[in-house]
C-alpha positions in Angstrom: 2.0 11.3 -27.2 4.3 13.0 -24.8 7.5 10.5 -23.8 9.1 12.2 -21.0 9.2 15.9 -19.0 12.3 17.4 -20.2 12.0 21.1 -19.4 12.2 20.3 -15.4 12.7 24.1 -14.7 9.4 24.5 -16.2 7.8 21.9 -14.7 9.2 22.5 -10.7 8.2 26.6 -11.3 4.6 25.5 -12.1 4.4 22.9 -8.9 6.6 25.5 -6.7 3.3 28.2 -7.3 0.6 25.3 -6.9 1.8 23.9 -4.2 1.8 27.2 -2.3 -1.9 26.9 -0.8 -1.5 23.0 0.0 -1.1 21.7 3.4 2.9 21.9 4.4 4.2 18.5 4.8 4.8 18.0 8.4 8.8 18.4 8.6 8.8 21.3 6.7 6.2 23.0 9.0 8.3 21.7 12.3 11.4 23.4 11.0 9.6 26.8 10.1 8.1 26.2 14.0 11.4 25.5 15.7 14.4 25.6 12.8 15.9 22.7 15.6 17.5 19.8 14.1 16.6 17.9 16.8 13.0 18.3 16.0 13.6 18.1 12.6 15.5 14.9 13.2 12.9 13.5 15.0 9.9 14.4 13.2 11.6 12.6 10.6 12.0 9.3 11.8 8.4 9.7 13.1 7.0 10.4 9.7 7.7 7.2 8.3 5.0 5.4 6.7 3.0 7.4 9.0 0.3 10.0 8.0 1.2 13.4 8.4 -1.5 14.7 10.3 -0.4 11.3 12.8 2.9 12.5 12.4 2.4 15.9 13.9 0.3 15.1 17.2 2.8 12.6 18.3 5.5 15.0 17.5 3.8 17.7 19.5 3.3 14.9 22.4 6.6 14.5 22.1 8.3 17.7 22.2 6.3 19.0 25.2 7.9 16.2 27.4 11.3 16.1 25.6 12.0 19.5 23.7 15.7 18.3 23.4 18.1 16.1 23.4 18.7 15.5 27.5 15.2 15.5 28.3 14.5 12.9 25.3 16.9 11.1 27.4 15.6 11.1 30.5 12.6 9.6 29.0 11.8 5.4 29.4 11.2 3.3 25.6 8.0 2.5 27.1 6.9 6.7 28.2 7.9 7.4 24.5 6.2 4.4 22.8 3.0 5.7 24.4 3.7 9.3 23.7 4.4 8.6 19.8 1.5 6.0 19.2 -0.5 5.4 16.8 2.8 6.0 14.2 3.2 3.5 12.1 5.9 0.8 13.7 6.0 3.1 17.0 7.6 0.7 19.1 10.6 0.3 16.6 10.6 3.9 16.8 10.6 4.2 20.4 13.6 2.4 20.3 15.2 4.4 18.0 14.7 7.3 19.8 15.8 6.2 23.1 18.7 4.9 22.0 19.5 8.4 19.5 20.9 11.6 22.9 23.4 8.4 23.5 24.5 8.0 19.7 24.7 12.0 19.1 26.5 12.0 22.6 29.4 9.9 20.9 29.3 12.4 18.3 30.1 15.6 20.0 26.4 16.1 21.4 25.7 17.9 18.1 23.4 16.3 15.4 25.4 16.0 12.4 25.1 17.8 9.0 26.4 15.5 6.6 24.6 12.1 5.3 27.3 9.9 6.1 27.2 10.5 9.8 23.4 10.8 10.3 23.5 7.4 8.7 24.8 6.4 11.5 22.5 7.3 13.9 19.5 4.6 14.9 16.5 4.9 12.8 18.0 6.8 10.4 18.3 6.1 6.2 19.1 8.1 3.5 16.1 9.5 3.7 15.7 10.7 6.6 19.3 11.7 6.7 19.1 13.5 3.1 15.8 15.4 4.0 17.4 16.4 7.6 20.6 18.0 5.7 18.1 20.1 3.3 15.9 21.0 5.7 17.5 21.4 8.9 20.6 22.5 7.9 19.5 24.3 4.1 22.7 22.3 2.5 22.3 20.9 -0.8 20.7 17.2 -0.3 17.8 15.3 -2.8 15.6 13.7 -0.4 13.9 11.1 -2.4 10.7 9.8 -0.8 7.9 7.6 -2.3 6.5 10.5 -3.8 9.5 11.7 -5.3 10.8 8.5 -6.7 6.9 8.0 -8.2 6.2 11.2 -9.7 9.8 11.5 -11.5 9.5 8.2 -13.2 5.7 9.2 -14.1 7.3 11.5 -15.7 9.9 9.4 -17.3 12.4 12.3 -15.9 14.2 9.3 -14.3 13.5 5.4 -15.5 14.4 4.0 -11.8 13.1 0.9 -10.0 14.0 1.7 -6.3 13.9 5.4 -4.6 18.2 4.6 -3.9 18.3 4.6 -8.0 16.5 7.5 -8.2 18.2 9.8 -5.4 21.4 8.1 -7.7 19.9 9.8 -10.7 18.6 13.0 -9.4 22.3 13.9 -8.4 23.3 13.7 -11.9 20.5 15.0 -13.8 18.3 17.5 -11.3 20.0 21.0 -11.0 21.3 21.7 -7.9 19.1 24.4 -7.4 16.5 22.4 -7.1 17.7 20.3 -4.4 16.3 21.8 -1.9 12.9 22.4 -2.4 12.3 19.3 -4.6 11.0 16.9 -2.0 8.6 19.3 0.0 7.1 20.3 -3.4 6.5 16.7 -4.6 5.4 15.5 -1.2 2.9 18.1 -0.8 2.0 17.9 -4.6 1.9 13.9 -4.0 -0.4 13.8 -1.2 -2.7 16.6 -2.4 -3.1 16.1 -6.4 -0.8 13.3 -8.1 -2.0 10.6 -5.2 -0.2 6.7 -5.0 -4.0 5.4 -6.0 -6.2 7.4 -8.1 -4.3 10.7 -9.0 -6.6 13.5 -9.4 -5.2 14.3 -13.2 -8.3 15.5 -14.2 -7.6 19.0 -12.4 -3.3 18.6 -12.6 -2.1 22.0 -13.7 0.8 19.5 -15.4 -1.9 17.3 -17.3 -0.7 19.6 -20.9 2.9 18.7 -20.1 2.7 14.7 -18.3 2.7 11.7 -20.0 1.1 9.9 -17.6 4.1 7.0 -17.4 2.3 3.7 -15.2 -0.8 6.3 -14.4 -4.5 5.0 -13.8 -6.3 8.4 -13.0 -9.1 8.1 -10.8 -12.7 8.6 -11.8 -14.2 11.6 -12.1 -16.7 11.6 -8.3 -19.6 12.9 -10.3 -19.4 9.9 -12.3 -20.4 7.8 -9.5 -24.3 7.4 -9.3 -24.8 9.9 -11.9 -24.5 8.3 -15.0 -26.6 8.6 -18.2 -29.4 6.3 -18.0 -28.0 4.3 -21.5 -24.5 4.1 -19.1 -23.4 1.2 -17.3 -21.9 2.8 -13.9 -18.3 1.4 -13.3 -17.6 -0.4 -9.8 -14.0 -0.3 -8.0 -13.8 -3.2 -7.1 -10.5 -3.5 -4.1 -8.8 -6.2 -2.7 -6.1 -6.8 0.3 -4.6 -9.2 2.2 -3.7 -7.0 5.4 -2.1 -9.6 7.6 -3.6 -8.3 10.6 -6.9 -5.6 10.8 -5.9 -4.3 14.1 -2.4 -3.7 13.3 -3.0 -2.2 10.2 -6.1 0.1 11.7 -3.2 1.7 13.9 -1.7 2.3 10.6 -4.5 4.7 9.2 -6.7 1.6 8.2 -9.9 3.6 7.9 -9.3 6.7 6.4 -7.2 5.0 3.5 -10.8 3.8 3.2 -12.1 7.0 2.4 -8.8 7.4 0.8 -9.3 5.2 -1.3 -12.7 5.2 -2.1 -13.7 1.4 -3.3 -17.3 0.0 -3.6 -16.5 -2.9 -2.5 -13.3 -3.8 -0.5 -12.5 -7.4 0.4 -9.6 -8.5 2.7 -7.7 -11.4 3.9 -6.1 -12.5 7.0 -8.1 -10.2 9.3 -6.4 -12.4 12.3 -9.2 -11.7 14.5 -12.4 -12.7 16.1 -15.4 -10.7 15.1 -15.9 -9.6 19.0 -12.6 -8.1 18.7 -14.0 -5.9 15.8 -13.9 -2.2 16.8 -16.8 0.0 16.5 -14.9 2.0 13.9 -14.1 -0.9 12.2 -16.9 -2.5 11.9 -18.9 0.7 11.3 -16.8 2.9 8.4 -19.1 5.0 7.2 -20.9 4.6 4.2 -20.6 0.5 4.2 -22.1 -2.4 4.9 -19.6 -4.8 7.0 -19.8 -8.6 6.9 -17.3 -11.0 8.4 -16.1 -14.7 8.6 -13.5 -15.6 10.8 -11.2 -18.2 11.9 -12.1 -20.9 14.7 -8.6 -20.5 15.9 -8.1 -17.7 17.4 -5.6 -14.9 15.5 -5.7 -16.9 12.6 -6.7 -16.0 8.7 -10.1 -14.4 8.5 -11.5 -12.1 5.3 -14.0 -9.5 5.4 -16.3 -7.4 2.9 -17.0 -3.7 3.1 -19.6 -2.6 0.5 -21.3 0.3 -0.4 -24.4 -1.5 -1.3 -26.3 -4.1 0.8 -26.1 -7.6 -1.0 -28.8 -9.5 -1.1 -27.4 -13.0 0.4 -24.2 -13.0 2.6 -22.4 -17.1 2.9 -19.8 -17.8 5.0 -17.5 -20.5 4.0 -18.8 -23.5 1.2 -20.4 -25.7 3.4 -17.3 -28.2 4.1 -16.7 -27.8 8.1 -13.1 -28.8 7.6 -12.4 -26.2 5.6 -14.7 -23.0 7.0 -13.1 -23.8 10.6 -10.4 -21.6 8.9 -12.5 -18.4 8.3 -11.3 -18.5 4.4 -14.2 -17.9 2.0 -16.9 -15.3 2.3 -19.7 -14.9 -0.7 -21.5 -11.8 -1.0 -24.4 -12.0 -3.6 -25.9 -8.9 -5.6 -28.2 -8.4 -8.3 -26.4 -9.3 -11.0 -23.0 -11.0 -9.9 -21.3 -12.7 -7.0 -18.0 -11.6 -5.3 -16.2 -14.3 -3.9 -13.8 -12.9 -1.1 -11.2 -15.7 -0.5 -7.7 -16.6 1.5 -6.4 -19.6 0.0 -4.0 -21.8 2.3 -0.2 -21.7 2.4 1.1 -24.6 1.3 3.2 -23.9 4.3 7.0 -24.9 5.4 8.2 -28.0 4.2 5.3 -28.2 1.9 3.3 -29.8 5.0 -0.2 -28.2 4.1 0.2 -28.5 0.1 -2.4 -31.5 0.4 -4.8 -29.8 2.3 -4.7 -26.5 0.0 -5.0 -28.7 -2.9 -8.5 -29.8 -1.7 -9.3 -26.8 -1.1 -8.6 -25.6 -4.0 -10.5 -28.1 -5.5 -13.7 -27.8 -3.5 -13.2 -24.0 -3.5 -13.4 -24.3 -7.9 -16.8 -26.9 -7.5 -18.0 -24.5 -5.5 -17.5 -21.3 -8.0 -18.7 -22.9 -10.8 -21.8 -24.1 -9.3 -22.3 -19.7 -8.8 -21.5 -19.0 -12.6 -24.1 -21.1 -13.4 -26.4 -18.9 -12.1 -24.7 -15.3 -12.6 -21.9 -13.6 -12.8 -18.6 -14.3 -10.5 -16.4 -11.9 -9.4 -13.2 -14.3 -7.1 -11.1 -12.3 -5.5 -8.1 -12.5 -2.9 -4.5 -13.9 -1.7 -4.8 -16.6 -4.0 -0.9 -17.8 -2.7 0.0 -19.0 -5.9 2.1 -17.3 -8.6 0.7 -19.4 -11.2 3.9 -18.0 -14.2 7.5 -17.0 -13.8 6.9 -13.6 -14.7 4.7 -13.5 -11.5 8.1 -13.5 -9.2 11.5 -12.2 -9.7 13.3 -15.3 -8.7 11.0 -18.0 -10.4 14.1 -20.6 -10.7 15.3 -20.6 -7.2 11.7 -20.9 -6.1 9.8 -24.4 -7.6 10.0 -25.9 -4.9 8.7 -23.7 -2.4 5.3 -22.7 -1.4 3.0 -20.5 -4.0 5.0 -21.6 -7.1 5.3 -25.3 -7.0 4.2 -27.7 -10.4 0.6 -28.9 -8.0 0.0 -25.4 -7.2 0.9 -23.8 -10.8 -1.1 -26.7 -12.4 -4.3 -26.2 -10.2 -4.5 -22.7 -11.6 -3.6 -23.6 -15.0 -7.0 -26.0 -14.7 -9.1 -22.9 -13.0 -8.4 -21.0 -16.0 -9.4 -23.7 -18.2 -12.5 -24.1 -16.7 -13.4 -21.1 -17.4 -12.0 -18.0 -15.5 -9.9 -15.4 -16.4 -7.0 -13.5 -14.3 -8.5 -9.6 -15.2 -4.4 -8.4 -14.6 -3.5 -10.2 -17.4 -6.4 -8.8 -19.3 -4.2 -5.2 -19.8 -0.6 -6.1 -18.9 1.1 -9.1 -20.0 4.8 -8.2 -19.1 6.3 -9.6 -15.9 7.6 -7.2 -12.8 4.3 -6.3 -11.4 4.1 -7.9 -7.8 1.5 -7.6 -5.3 3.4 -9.4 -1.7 7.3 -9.1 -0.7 8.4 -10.8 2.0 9.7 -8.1 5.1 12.9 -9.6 4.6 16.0 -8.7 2.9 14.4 -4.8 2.3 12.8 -7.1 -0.3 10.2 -4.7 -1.2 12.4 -1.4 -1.4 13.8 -3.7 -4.1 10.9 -4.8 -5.8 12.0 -8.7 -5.2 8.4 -9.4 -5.0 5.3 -12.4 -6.0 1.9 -11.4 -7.8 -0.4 -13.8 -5.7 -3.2 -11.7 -5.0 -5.9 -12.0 -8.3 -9.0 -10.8 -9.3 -10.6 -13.6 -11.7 -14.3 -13.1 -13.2 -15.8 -16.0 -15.1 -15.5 -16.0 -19.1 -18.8 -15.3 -19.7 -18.3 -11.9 -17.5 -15.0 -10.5 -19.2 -16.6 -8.1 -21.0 -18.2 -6.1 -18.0 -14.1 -5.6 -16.8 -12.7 -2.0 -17.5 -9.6 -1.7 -16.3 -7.3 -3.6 -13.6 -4.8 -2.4 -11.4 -2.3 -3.2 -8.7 -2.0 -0.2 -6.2 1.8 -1.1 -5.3 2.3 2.1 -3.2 -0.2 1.4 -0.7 1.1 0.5 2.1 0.5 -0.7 5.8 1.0 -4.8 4.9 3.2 -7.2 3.2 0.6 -7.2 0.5 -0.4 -4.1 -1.6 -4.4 -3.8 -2.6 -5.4 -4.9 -6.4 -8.1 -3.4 -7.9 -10.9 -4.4 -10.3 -13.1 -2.0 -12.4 -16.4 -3.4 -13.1 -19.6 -2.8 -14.8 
């Protein structure tokens, strides 16, 4: 079994040629177009955690009111906020921006070269500031992106938990020649082959050299519907909490769909009422929607999107007090349930532990009165990490809410009576989170929980494949899990 990539020349030559006829990622085209650092500079702090293709119509918006510096300025927040939307975070951007002719005014009016004084600029990290040095400027800078930072420690080149460790790394081990050109080729060979969720390494022109390091390669697309008739046909099975559908639909909600690629797909804390539903949301193609939401408005709310039509759809568990709260939707198939659920917050001060405890409670009478009958698929934000490996503080944290003793010991009796958490199933080593708080850069630095599960009754653990927690997805506090099913 191969360990690690060692021959990197090797490696980087192959990518540099496959790479060629992939789509450009957009800085690099916007400084072949212009070769401006003031483009560059701002195509860059527009680009992140923002979809390329999003990334270059609001740069070209942009830079046909404000093709430089003094006209940028002459722009209000609120002109560039609408010019740059739907970016991801586009009002913290539109501050950045309006703020950046007077911070390069202090400097000279020129944008700076060097990483230490593009750091200073608003909006910009090391990055941004790395990638504007290689690619505005052609000096020597490693630009370490997500895709960087994942593919090198796929291929235990680097053993790195944070992209900062990793840029750390590369400056010692890459060759300087390689500087560069590294991050265009591994963002472009990122988004087009070795993808965050379900890397297409059945076609990889690397598969003879890669070990694979943390890798679940997606299936095969003829597989789906077109299996031997003796085969059982293998259902992804997705779920997220995405604290807020219409923010994270401005975030490229629907084509990380298709992205994606799920069955079924369950979420948690939709936050809306099903009026305020868009079209597009409501209608993705190629699934069936259902909804239950919150009495309160703004407030908690899951939804199903699934490929095939169930036969029954339940919203809530028939106890008013809790299905006020949009928390529980139950869609029925064939041969299983899947059980879409938000449990409570325990909240500040522990105020709401009683109530989630009876919910718990009536949510487990409720799921075992299904298993009687079928299969059970329970799914969700589950806001509990039930071990210590499940959080990277565990000691400083007992007392607060999602790891106390009543919360721990309610899932300690769920499992008992007869359920089984399918993560644990493959990977029984702590470190694997699924929420970080949006504090303290907490999830740059992996300080995260694993509270979102997929659990299947006992009597069902043999129709589970393989599951997964899809850590680079991004848009919400909470990354998507993921559940193959037969």
């Amino acid at each position: 079994m191969k360990k690690e990539i060692t021959d990197i020349d090797l490696i980087l030559d192959i990518l540099a040629r496959e790479v060629a006829s992939y789509a450009v990622p957009v800085v690099d085209l916007i400084a072949v177009q212009s070769n401006d650092p003031y483009q560059v500079l701002v195509a860059t702090i527009l680009s992140a955690r923002t979809k390329d293709e999003t990334t270059a119509a609001a740069a070209a918006r942009l830079f046909k009111k404000a093709p430089d510096l003094e006209s940028l300025a002459a722009l209000a927040e609120e002109e560039i906020a609408r010019l740059i939307y739907p970016v991801g975070f586009y009002r913290s951007k539109a501050g950045y921006l309006a703020r950046l002719p007077a911070a390069v005014s202090s400097m000279g009016g020129v944008i700076p070269d060097d990483v230490d004084r593009l750091l200073q600029l608003p909006g910009v990290g090391r990055k941004t500031a790395n990638l504007v040095v290689s690619v505005a400027f052609r000096k020597p800078a490693i630009c370490v992106d997500t895709h960087v930072h994942r593919i090198m420690n796929i291929w235990g080149y680097v053993q790195t938990k944070t992209p900062l460790e990793t840029e750390m790394a590369l400056r010692q081990k890459l060759p300087q020649k390689h500087w560069l050109h590294v991050n265009s080729v591994l963002v472009a060979f990122g988004q087009g082959t070795c993808r965050p969720v379900a890397p297409h390494c059945d076609r990889c022109v690397l598969l003879p050299y890669c070990p694979q390091i943390g890798v679940t390669p997606r299936r095969v697309p003829a597989s789906r519907g077109a299996a031997p008739a003796t085969a059982q046909a293998v259902k992804k099975l997705l779920s997220w909490n995405v604290n807020g559908l219409r923010a994270v639909e401005k975030k490229g909600f629907i084509g990380l769909v298709k992205e994606l690629d799920p069955d079924i797909l369950a979420i948690q804390e939709t936050k809306l009422q099903e009026e305020q539903v868009s079209a597009e949301l409501k209608n993705i193609e190629g699934y069936h929607s259902f909804w239950h939401c919150a009495a309160r408005p703004g407030y908690s709310g899951v939804a199903v999107y699934s490929r095939v039509a169930p036969l029954n759809v339940r919203q809530g568990m028939g106890e008013p007090e809790f299905d006020a709260e949009g928390r529980l939707l139950t869609l029925e198939f064939a041969d299983f349930f899947l059980v879409n659920c938000y449990f409570p917050n325990a909240g500040e001060g522990l105020k709401r532990l009683p109530f989630k405890l009876s919910f718990n409670r009536a949510l487990l009478a409720f799921v075992q009165q299904l298993a009687a009958q079928k299969s059970v698929v329970l799914c969700g934000d589950y806001n509990v990490a039930h071990r210590e490996i499940d959080l990277k503080n565990p000691q400083s944290n007992v007392q607060n809410a999602g790891f106390t003793p009543e919360e721990r010991a309610w899932m300690d009796a769920f499992l008992e009576a007869g359920f089984v958490d399918t993560f644990r199933m493959f990977h029984q080593e702590g470190g694997h989170y699924t929420w970080w708080t949006y504090r303290v850069n907490a999830r740059a630095r992996d300080i995260g929980w694993r509270i979102d599960y997929f659990c299947v009754d006992k009597k069902s653990v043999a129709r589970v494949r393989d599951a997964a927690i899809l850590k680079d997805v991004m848009g919400s506090d909470h990354c998507p899990v993921e559940l193959d099913f037969v």
